[in-house]
TORKOLLUM-357971 format. One record per residue (C-alpha): residue in one letter; x, y, z. Coordinates in Angstrom, 2 decimals. Example, Ala and Ser with C-alpha at 12.3 -4.5 7.8 and 13.67 -1.06 7.14 Angstrom:
2
{pt "A",{12.30,-4.50,7.80}}
{pt "S",{13.67,-1.06,7.14}}
This chain:
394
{pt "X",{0.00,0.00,0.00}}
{pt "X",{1.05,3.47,-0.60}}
{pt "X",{1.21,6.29,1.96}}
{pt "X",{0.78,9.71,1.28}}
{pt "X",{3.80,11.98,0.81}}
{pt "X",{4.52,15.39,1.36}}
{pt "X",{7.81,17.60,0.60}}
{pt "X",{7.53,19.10,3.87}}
{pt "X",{10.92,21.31,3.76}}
{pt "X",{13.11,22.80,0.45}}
{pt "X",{16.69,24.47,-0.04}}
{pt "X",{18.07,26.05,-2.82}}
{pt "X",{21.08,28.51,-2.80}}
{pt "X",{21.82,30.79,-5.63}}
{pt "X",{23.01,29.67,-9.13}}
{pt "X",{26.28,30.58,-10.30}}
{pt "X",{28.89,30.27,-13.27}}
{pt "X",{31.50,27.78,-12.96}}
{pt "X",{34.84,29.73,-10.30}}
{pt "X",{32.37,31.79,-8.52}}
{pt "X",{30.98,29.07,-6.22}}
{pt "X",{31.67,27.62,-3.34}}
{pt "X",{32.83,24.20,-3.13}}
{pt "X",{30.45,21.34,-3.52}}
{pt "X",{30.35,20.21,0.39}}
{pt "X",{29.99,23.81,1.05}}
{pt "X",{27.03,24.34,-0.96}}
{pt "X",{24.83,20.81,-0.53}}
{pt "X",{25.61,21.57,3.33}}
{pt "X",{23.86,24.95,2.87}}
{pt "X",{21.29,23.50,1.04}}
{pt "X",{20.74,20.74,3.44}}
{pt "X",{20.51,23.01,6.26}}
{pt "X",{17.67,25.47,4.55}}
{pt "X",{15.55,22.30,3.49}}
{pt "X",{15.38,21.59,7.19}}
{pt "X",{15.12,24.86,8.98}}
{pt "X",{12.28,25.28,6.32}}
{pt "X",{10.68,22.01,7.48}}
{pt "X",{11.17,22.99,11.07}}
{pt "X",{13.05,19.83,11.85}}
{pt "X",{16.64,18.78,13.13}}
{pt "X",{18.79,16.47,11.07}}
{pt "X",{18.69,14.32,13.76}}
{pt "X",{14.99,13.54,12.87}}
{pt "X",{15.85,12.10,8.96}}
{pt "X",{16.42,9.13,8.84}}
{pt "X",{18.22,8.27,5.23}}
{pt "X",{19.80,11.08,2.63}}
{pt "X",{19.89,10.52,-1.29}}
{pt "X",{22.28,13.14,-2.64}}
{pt "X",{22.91,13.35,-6.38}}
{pt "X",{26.15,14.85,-8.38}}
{pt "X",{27.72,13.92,-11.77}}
{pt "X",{31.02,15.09,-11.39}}
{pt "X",{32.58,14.10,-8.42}}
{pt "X",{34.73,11.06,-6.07}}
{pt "X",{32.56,8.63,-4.50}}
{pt "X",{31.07,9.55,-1.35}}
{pt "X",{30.89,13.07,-2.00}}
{pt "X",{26.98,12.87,-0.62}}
{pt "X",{29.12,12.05,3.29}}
{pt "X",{31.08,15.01,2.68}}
{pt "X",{28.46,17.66,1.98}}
{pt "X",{26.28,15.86,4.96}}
{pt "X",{28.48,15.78,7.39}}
{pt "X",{29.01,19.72,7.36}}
{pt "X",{25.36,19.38,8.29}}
{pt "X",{25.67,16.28,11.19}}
{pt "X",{26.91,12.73,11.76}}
{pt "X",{24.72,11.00,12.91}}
{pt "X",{25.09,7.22,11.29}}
{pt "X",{22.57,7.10,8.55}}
{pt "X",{22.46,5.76,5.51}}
{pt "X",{23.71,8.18,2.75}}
{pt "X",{23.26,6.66,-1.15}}
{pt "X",{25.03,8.28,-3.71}}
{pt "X",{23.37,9.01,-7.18}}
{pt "X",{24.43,9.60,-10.62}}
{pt "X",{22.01,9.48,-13.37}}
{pt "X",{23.19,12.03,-15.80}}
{pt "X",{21.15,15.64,-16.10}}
{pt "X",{18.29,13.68,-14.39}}
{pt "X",{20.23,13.37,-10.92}}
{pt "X",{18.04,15.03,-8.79}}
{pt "X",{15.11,14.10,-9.54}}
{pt "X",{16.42,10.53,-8.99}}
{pt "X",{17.24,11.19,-5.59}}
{pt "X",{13.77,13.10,-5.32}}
{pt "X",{12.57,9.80,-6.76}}
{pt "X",{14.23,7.53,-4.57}}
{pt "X",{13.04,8.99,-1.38}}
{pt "X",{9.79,9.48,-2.29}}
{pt "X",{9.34,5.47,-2.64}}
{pt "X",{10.85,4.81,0.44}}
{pt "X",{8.85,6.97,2.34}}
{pt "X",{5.32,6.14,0.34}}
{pt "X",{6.69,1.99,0.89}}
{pt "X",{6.54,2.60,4.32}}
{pt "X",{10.01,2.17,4.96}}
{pt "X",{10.97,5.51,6.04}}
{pt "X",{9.29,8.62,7.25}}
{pt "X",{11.56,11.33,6.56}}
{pt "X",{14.15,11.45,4.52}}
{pt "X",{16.50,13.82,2.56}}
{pt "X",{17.39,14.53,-0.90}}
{pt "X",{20.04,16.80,-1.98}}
{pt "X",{21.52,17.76,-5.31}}
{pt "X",{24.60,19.82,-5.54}}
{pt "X",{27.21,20.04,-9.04}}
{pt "X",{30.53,22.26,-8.90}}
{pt "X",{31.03,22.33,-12.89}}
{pt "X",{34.11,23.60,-14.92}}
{pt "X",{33.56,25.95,-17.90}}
{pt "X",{32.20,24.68,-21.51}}
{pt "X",{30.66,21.76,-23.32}}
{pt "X",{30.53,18.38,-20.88}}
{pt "X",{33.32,16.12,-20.63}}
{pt "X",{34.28,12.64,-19.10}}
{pt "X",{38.09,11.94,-17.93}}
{pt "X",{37.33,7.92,-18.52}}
{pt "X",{39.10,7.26,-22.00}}
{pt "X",{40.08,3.97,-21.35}}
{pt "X",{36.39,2.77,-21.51}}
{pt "X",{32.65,2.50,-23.69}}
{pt "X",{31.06,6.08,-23.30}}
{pt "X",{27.18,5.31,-22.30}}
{pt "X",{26.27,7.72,-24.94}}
{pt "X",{28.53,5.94,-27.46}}
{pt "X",{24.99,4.20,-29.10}}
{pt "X",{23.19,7.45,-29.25}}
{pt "X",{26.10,9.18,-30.65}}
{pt "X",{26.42,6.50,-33.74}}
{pt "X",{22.91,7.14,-34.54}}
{pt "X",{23.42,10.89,-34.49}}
{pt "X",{26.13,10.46,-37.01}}
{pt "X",{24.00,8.16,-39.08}}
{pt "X",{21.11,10.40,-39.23}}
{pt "X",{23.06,13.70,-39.09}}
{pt "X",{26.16,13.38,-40.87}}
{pt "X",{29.84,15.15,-39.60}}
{pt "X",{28.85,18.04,-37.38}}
{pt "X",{31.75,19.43,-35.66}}
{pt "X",{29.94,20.72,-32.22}}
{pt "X",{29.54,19.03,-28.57}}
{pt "X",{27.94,16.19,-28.40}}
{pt "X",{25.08,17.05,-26.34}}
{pt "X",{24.61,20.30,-28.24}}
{pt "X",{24.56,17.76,-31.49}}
{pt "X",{22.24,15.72,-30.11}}
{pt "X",{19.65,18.31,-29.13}}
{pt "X",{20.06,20.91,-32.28}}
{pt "X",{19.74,17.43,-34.25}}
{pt "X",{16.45,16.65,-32.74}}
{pt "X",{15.39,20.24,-33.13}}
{pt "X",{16.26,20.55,-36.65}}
{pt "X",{14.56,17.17,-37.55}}
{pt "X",{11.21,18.93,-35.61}}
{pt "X",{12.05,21.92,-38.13}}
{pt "X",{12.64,19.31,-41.04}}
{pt "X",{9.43,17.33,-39.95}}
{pt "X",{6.73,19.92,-39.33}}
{pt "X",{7.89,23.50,-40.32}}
{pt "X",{8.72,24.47,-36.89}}
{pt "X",{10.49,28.35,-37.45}}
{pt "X",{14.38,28.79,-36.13}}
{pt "X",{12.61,31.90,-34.38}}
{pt "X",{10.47,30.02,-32.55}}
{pt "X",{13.30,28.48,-30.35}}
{pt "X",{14.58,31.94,-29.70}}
{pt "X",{11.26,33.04,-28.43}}
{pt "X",{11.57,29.89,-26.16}}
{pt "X",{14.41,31.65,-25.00}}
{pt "X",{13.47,34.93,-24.56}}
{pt "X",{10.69,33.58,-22.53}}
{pt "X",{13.01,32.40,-20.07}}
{pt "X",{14.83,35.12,-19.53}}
{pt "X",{11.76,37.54,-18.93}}
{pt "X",{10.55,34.20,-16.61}}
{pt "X",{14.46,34.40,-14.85}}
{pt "X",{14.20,38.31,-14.13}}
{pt "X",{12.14,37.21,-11.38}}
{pt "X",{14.34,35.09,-9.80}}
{pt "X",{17.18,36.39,-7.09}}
{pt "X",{18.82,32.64,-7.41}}
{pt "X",{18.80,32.61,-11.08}}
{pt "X",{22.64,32.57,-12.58}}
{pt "X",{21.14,34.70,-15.47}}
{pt "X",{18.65,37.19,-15.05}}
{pt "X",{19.03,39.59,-17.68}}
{pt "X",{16.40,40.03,-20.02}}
{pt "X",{16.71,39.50,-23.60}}
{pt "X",{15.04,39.68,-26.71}}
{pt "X",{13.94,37.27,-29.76}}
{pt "X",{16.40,39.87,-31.74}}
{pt "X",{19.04,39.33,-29.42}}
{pt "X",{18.97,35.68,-29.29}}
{pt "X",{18.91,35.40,-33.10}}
{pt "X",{21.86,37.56,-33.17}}
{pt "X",{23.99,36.06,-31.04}}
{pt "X",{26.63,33.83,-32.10}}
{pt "X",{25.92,30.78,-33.98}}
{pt "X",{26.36,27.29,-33.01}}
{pt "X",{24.73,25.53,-35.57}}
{pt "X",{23.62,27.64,-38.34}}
{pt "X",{19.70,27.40,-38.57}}
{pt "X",{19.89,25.54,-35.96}}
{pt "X",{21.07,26.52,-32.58}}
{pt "X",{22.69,30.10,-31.10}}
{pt "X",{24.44,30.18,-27.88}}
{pt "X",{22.23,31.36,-25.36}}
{pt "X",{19.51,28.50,-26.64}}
{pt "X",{21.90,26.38,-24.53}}
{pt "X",{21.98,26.08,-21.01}}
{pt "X",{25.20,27.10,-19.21}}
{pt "X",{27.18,25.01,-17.16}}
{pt "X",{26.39,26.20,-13.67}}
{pt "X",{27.21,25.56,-10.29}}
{pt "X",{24.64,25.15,-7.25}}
{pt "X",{22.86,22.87,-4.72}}
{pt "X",{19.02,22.35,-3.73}}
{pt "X",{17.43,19.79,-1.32}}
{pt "X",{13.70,18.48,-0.04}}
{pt "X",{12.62,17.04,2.82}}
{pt "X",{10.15,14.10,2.12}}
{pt "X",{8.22,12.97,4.93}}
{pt "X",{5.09,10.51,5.19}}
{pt "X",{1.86,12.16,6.21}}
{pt "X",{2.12,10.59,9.63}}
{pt "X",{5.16,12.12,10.77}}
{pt "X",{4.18,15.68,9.77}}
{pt "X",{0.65,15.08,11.33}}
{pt "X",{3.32,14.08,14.58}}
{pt "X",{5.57,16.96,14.39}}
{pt "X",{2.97,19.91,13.04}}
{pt "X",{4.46,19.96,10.13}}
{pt "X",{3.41,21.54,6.89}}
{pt "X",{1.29,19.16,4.21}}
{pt "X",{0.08,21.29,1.48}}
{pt "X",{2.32,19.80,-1.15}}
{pt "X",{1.50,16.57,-1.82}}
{pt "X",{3.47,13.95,-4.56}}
{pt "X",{0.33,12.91,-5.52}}
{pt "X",{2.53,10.75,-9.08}}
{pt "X",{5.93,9.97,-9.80}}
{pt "X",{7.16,7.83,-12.52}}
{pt "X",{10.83,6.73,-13.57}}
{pt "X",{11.38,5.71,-17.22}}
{pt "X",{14.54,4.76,-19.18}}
{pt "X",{14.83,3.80,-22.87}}
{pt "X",{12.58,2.13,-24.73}}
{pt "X",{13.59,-0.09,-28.15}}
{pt "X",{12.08,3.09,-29.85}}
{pt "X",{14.78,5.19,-28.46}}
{pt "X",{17.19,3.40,-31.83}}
{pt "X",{14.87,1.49,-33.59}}
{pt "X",{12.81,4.65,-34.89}}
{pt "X",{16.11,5.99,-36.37}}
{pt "X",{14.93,9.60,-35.30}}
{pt "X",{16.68,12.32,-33.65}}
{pt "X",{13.17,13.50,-31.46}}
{pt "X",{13.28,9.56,-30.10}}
{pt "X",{16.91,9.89,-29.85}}
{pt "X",{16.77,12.16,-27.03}}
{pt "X",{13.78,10.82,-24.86}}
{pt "X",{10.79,11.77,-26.25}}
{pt "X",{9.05,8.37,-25.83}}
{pt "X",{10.86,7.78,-22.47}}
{pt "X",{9.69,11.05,-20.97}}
{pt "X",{5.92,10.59,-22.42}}
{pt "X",{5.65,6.96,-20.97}}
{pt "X",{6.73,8.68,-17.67}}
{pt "X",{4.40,11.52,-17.83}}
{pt "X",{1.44,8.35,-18.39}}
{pt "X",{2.22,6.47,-15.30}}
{pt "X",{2.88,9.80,-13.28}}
{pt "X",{-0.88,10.80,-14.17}}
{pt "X",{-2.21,7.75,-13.58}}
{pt "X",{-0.83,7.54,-10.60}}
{pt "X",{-2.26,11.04,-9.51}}
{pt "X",{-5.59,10.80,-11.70}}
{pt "X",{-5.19,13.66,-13.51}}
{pt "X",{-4.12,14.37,-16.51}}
{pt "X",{-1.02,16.49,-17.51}}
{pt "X",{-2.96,18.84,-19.43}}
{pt "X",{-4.81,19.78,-15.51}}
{pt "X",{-1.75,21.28,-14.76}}
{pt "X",{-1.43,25.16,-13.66}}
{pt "X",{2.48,25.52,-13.74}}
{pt "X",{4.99,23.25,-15.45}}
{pt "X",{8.70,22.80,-14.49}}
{pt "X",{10.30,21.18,-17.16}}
{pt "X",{14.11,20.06,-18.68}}
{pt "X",{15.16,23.04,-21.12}}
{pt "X",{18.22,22.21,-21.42}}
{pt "X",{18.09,23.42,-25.04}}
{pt "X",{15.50,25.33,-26.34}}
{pt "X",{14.78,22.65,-28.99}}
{pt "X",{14.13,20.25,-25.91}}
{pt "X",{11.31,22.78,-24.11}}
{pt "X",{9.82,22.89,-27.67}}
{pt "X",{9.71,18.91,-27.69}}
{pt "X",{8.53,18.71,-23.89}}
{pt "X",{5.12,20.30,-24.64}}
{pt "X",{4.47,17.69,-26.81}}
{pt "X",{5.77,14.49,-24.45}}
{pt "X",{3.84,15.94,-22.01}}
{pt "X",{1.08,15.78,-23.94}}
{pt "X",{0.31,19.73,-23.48}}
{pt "X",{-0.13,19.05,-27.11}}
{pt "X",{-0.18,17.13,-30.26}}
{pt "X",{2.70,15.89,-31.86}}
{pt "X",{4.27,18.93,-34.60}}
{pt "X",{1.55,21.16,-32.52}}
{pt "X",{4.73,22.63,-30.29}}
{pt "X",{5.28,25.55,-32.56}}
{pt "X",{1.27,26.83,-31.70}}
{pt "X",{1.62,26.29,-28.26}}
{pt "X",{4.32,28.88,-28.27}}
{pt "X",{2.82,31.61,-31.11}}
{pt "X",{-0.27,31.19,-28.66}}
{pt "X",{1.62,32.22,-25.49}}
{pt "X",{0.15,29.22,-23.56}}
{pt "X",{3.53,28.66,-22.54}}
{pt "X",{3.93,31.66,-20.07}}
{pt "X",{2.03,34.14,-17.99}}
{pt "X",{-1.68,34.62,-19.26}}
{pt "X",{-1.41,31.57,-21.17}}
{pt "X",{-2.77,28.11,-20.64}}
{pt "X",{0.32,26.78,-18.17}}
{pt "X",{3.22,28.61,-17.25}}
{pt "X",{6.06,26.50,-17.99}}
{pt "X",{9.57,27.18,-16.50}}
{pt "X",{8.50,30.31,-13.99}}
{pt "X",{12.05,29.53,-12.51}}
{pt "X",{13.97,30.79,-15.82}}
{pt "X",{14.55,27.13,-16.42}}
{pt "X",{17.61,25.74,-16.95}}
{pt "X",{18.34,28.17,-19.95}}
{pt "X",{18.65,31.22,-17.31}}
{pt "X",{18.43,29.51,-13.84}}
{pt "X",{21.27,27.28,-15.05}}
{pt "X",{22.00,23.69,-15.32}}
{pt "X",{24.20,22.48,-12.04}}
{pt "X",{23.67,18.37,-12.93}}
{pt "X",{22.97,17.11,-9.86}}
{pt "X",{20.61,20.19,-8.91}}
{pt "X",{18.58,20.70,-11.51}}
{pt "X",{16.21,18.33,-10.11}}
{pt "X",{15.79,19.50,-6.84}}
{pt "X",{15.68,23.18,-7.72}}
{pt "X",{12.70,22.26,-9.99}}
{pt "X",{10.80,20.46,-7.42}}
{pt "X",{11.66,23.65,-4.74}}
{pt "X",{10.07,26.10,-7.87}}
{pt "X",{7.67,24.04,-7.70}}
{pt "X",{6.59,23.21,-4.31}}
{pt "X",{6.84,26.96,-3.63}}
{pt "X",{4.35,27.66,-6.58}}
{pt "X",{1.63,25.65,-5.13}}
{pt "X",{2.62,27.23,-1.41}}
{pt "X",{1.71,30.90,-2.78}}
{pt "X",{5.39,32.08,-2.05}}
{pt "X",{6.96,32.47,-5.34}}
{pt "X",{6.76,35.92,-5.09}}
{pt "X",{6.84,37.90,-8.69}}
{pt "X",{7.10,34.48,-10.06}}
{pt "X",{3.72,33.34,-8.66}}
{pt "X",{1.60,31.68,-10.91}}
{pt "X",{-2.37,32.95,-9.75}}
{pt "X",{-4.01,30.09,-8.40}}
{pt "X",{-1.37,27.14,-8.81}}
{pt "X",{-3.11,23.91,-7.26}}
{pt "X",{-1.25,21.43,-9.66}}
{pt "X",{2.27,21.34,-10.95}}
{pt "X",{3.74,18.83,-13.13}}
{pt "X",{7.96,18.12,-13.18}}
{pt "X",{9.63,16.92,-15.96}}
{pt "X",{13.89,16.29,-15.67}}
{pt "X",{15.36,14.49,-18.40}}
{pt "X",{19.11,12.10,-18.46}}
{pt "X",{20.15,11.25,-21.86}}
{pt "X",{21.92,7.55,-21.59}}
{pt "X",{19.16,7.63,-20.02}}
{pt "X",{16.17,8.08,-17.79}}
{pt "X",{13.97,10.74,-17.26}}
{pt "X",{11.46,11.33,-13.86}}
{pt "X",{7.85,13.30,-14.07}}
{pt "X",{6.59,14.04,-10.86}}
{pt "X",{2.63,15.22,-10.29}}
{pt "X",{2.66,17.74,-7.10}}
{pt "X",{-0.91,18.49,-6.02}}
{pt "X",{-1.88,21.65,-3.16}}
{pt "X",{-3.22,19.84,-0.52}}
């Protein structure tokens, strides 16, 4: 039997470029420790941590912890690519709902180095060495980072397939920005325009500039996941309720359909958003505010539609319509996203779910989206797996 969960406490410091942070220990510890003074409980109450990074020695999860306290309990390390924190989100949330733990901790923290993403293992198979093959099959020689590659490819098959405009990824990105200006822990927070997006310089031409990436970022966030039982016990707060969660990796589709939208989870991330909404009995389309992986602008375009905001090919609308922002039909990315919040790996998932959990609060401020009662999460790990989580007001 399930229990009823509730992310009773969140953290989040501010976002910053890559030599301007503080060290990774430093920052999960501070993240740790606002989760839990905003839960209104000692560390000595949780009773196992999760704590997600890409880039780092094993056992970096003890490190950051233990500048919050020792006090014997299990710590699990996680590493599942961009999708990190959400997997430690997703791993506490099933051991609390399974009954066999009432609160416990996940943290996300990532201290990045400048430029495209790298791996020191040479010596070995790359995990991404199948998707890359396919992306040269389908895409020919295209001299640009693999993950930027892999994206712009999808994007520019979405162009290829159903007239989607360049322009319409750069008004993905201006949207973020003008959605960032709002937030003091965004790493960008400057607004800018479709015209200065298209002018920038070019990555990929027709396909990609460089702000319609996300930066490499550094940061930490945390929630405190507790089972209904404990809050009722310790008065604390229950209005955010996981009401669906749902963990999906590839499917055969992700090769076998020889197409760069597939490629990069598209059928993955729409099975997940299925089971999540199941799960909560709604459907994805009920939601007020969306929180999504924009890790490219291509990728926020493609979202909407494994969501199931909207048809296949009908991303392109959803955007000329403005349902995609204030005034529209869901506000997706009220953080800035990852384009202008930033991307720290191991974060990203736990700074979506604290967006999140403080949009259906009321406290998001000049972010606030009127009315919020039900948010939907989408984080995304090419190699792969991605995690949708339902959050209901309660």
């Amino acid at each position: 039997m399930s229990r009823n969960v509730f992310v009773a406490g969140v953290g989040m410091i501010p976002f910053t470029k890559p030599g301007q942070s503080a060290t990774y220990d430093v920052m999960g510890g501070e993240a740790a420790r606002l989760a839990l003074a905003d839960a209104g409980i000692d560390y000595q109450d949780v009773q196992q941590a999760y704590v997600g990074y890409v880039y780092g020695n094993s056992t970096c999860g003890q490190k950051a912890l233990y500048r919050v306290g020792m006090t014997g309990i299990p710590v699990v390390n996680v590493n599942n690519n961009c999708s990190t924190g959400s997997s430690a989100l997703f791993l506490a949330r099933t051991l609390v709902a399974s009954g066999a733990a009432d609160c416990v901790l996940a943290l996300g923290f990532e201290q990045m180095n400048p430029g495209a993403l790298s791996t020191p293992w040479t010596d070995r198979p790359h995990s991404l060495e199948q998707f890359s093959a396919l992306a040269d099959q389908l895409l020919g020689p295209v001299e640009i980072p693999n993950a930027l590659r892999l994206f712009g490819g999808a994007g520019q098959a979405h162009m290829r397939k159903y007239g989607t405009r360049f322009e319409t990824f750069a008004k993905i990105r201006a949207k973020a920005s003008r959605h960032a200006a709002n937030n003091p822990l965004a790493v960008f927070r400057d607004v800018v325009t479709v015209d200065d997006v298209l002018a920038e310089k070019v990555m990929w031409p027709g396909v990609m500039t460089r702000s319609m990436a996300c930066p490499p970022t550094c940061g930490a966030a945390a929630a405190l996941i507790v089972s209904e039982d404990f809050a009722r016990r310790r008065g604390l707060r229950t209005d955010v309720r996981i009401a669906g969660q749902s963990m999906a990796t590839d499917l055969h589709s992700t090769f076998d359909a020889q197409d760069m939208i597939r490629l990069v989870g598209f059928d993955m991330a729409r099975k997940a958003t299925q089971e999540a909404c199941e799960q909560a009995g709604v459907s994805s389309q009920d939601a007020d505010v969306v929180e999504l992986h924009d890790c490219f602008a291509h990728n926020e375009l493609l979202t909407y539609e494994a969501l199931g905001l909207c048809g296949e090919g009908e991303g392109e609308k959803l955007v000329e319509d403005g349902d995609n922002t204030y005034g529209g039909r869901w506000v997706t990315n009220p953080s800035g996203g990852l384009l202008s919040k930033g991307h720290p790996l191991g974060a990203t998932g736990l700074a979506q779910c604290y967006e999140l959990t403080h949009q259906l609060r009321g406290t998001a401020d000049k972010r606030q989206v009127e009315g919020a009662r039900l948010a939907l999460q989408h984080n995304l790990g090419l190699g792969g797996a991605c995690v949708v989580t339902v959050y209901q007001r309660h």
